[in-house]
PLY file of the C-alpha trace (Angstrom):
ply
format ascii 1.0
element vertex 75
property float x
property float y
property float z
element edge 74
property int vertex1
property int vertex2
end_header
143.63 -17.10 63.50
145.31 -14.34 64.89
144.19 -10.81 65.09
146.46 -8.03 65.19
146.28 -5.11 67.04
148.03 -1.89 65.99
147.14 0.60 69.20
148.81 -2.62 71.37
151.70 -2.83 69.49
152.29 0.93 69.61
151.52 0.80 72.75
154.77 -2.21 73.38
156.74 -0.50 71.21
156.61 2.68 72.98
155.04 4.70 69.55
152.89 6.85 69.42
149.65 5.41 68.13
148.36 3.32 65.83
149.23 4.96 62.63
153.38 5.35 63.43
154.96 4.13 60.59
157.18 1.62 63.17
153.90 0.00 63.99
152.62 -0.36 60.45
156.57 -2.32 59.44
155.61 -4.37 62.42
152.19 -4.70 61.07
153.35 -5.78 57.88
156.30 -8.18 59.26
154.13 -10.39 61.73
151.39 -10.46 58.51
154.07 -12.09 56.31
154.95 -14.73 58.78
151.76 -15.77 59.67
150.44 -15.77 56.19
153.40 -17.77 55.01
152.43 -20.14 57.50
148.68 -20.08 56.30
147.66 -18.69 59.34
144.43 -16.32 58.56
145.32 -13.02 59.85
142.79 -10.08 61.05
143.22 -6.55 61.35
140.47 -3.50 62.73
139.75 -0.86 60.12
138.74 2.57 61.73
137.67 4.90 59.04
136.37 8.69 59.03
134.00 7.99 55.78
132.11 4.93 54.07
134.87 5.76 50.88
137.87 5.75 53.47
136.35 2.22 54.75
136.23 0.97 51.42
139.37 1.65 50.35
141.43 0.48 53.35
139.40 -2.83 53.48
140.56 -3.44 49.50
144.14 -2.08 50.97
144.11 -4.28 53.74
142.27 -7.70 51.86
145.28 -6.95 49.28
147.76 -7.52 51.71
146.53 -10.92 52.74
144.10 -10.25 55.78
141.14 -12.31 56.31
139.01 -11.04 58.89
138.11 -7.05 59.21
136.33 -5.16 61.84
135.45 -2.46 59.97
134.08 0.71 61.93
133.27 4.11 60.55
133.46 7.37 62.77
130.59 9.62 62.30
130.19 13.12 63.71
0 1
1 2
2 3
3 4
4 5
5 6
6 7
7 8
8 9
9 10
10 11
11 12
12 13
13 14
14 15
15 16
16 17
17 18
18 19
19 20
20 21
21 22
22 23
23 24
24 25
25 26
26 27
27 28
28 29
29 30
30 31
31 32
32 33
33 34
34 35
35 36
36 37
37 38
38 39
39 40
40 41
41 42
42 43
43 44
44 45
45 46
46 47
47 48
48 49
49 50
50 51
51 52
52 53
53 54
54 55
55 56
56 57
57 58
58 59
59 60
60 61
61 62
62 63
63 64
64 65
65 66
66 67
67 68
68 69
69 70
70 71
71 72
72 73
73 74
């Protein structure tokens, strides 16, 4: 299994957090290549609301990850 991280790879990549849209391409590439080599692949959710949780987690399972850490940021 492998478990990707976005905040690292914006972090290699010299972005500028998580959410860049050069991290989520790189997100997307490294998914396909593992998946295609039935690798399971992870990812970590971090949501503002149980709703925004929900729907990233269907987003995300969609895709073709297999293990969430899902979090939810309360205030």
């Amino acid at each position: 299994m492998v478990f990707l991280g976005p905040t690292d790879l914006a972090t290699s990549t010299g972005e500028e957090g998580p959410n860049a849209r050069r991290v989520e391409a790189l997100v997307q590439q490294v998914l396909e290549v593992f998946v295609a080599r039935g690798v399971p692949c992870g990812y970590p959710i971090v949501a503002r609301s149980h709703e925004d949780a929900e729907r990233e987690t269907a987003r995300r399972l969609a895709e073709g990850f297999k293990v969430l850490a899902v979090m939810t940021i309360t205030r």
